[in-house]
Biotite code that builds the C-alpha atoms (Angstrom):
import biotite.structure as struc

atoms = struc.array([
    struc.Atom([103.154, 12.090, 14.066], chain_id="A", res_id=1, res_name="UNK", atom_name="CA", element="C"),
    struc.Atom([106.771, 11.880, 13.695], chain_id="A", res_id=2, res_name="UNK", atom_name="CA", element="C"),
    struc.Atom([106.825, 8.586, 12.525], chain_id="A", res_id=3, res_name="UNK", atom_name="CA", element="C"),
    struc.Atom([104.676, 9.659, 9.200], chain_id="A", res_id=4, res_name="UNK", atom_name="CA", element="C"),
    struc.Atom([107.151, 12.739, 7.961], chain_id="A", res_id=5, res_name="UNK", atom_name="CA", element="C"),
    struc.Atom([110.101, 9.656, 8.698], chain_id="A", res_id=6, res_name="UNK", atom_name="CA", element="C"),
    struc.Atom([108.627, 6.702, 6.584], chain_id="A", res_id=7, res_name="UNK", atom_name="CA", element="C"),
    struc.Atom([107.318, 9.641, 3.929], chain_id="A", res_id=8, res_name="UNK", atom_name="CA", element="C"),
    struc.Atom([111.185, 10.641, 3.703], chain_id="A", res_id=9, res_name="UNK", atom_name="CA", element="C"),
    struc.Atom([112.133, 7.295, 2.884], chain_id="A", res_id=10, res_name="UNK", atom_name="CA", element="C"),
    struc.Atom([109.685, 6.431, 0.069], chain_id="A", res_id=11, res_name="UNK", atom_name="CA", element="C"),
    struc.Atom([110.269, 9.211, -1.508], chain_id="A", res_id=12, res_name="UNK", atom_name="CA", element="C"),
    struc.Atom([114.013, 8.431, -1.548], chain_id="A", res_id=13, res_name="UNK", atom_name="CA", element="C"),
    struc.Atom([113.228, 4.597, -3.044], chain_id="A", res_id=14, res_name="UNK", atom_name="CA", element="C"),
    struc.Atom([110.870, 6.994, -5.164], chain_id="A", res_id=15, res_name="UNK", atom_name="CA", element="C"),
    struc.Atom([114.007, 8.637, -6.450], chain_id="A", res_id=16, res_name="UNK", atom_name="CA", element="C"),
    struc.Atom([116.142, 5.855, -6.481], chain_id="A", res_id=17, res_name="UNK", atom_name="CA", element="C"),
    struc.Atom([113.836, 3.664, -8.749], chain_id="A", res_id=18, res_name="UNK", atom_name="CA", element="C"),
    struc.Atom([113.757, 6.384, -11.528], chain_id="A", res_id=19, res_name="UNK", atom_name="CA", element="C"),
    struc.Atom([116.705, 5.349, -13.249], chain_id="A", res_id=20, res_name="UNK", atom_name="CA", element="C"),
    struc.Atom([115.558, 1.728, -13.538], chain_id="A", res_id=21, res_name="UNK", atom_name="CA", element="C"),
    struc.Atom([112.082, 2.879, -14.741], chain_id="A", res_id=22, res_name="UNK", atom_name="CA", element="C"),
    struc.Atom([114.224, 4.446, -17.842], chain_id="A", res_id=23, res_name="UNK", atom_name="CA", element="C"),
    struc.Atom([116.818, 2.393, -18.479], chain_id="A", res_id=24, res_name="UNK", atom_name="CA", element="C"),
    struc.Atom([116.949, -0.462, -20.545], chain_id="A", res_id=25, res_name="UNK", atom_name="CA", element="C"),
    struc.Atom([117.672, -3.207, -17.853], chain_id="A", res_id=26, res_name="UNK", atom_name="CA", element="C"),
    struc.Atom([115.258, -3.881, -15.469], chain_id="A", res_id=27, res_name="UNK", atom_name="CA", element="C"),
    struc.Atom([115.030, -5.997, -12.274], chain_id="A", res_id=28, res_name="UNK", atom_name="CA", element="C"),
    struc.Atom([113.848, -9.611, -12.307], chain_id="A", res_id=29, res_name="UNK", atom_name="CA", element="C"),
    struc.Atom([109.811, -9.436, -12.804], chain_id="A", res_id=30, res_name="UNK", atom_name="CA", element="C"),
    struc.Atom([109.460, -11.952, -9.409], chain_id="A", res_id=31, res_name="UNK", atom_name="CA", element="C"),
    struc.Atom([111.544, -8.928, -7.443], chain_id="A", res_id=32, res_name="UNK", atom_name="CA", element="C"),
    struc.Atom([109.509, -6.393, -8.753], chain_id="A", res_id=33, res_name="UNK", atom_name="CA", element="C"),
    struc.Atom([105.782, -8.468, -8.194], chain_id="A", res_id=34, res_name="UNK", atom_name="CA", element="C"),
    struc.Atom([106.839, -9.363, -4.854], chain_id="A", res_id=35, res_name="UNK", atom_name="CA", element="C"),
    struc.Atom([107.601, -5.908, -3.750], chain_id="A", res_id=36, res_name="UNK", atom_name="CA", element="C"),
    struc.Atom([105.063, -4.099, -5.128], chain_id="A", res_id=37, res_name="UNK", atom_name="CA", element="C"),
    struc.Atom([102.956, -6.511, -3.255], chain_id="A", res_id=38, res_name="UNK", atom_name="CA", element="C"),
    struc.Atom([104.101, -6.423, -0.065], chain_id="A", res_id=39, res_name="UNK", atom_name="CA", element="C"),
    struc.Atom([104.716, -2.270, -0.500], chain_id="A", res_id=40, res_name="UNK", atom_name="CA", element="C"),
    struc.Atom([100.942, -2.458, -1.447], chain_id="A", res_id=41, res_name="UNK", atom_name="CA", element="C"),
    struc.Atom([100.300, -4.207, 1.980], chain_id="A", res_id=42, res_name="UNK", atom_name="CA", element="C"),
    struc.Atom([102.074, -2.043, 3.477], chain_id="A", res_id=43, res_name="UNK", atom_name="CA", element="C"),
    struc.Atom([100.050, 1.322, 2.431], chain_id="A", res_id=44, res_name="UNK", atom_name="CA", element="C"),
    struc.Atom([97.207, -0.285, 3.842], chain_id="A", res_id=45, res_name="UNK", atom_name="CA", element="C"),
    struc.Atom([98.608, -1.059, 7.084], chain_id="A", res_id=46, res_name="UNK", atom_name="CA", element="C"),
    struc.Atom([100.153, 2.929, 7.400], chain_id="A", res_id=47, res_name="UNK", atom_name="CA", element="C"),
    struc.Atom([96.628, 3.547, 6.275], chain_id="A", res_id=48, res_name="UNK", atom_name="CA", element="C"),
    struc.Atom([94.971, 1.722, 9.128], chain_id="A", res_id=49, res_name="UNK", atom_name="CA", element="C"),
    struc.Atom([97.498, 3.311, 11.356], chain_id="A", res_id=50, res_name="UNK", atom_name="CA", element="C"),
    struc.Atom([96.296, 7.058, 10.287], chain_id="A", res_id=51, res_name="UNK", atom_name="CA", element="C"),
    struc.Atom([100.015, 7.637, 8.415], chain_id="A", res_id=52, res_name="UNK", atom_name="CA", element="C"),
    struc.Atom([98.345, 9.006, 5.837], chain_id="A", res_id=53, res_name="UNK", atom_name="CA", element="C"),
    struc.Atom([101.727, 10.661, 4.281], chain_id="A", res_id=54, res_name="UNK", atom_name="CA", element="C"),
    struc.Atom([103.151, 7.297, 4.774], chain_id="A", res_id=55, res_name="UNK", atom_name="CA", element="C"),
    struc.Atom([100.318, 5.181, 2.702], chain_id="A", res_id=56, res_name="UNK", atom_name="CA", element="C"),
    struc.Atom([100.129, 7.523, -0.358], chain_id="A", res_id=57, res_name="UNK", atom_name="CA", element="C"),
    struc.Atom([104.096, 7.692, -0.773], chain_id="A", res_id=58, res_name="UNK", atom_name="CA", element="C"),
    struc.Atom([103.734, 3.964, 0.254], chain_id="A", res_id=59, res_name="UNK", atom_name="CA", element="C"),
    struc.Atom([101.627, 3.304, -2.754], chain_id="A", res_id=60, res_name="UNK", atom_name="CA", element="C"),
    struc.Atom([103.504, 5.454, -5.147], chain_id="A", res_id=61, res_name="UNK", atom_name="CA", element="C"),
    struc.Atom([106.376, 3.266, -4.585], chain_id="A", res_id=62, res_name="UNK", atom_name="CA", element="C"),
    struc.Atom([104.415, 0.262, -5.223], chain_id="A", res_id=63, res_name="UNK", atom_name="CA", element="C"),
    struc.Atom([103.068, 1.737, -8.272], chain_id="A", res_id=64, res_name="UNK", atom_name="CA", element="C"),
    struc.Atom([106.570, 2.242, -9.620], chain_id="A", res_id=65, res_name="UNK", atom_name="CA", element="C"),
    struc.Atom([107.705, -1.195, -8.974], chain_id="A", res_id=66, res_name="UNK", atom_name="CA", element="C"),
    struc.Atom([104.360, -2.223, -10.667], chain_id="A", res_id=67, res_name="UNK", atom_name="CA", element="C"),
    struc.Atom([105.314, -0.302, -13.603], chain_id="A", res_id=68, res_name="UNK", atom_name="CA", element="C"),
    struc.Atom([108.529, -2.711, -13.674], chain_id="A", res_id=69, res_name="UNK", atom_name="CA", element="C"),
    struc.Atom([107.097, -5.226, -13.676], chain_id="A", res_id=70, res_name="UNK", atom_name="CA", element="C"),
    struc.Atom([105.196, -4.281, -16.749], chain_id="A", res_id=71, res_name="UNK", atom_name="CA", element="C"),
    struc.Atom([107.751, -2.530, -19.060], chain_id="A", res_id=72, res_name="UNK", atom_name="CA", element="C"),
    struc.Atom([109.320, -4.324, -21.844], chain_id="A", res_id=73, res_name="UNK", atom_name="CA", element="C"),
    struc.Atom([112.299, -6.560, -21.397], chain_id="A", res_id=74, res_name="UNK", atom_name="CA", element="C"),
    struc.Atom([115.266, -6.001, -23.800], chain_id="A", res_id=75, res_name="UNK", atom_name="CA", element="C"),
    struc.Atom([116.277, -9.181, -25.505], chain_id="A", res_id=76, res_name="UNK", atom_name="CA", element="C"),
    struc.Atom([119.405, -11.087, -24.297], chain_id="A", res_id=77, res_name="UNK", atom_name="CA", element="C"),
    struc.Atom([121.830, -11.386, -26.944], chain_id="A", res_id=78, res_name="UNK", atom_name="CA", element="C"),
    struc.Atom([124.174, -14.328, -26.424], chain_id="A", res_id=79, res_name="UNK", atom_name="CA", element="C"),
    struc.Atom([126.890, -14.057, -28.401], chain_id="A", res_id=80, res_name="UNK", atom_name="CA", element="C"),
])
């Protein structure tokens, strides 16, 4: 279907768009990152169910990423 190479193409662009967050030294909020790697994780389920196979594997490497943001090590905040 259509509809899988379409919602493949864009996870694999937030794919490519999270990469510089994954190495950088600031990272996004931990309750942004928990919340949507959990709904992205419901997601690839649901394009499972629906046979988008494409879909729920690039679904769940996005999930995976955000899940990896959640984990990484915050850099201190220096107030000065």
């Amino acid at each position: 279907m259509i509809q899988d190479y379409i919602y493949t193409a864009g996870s694999i662009i937030f794919i490519l768009s999270l990469l510089p967050a994954v190495f950088s030294k600031e990272k996004p909020p931990r309750s942004t990152c928990a919340l949507t790697g959990g709904v992205l994780y419901v997601y690839a389920v649901n394009g499972y169910t629906l046979d988008l196979y494409f879909t729920a594997i690039t679904t769940l490497i996005t999930a995976a990423v955000w899940t990896v943001l959640l984990f990484q090590r915050r850099s201190a905040i220096v107030l000065e």
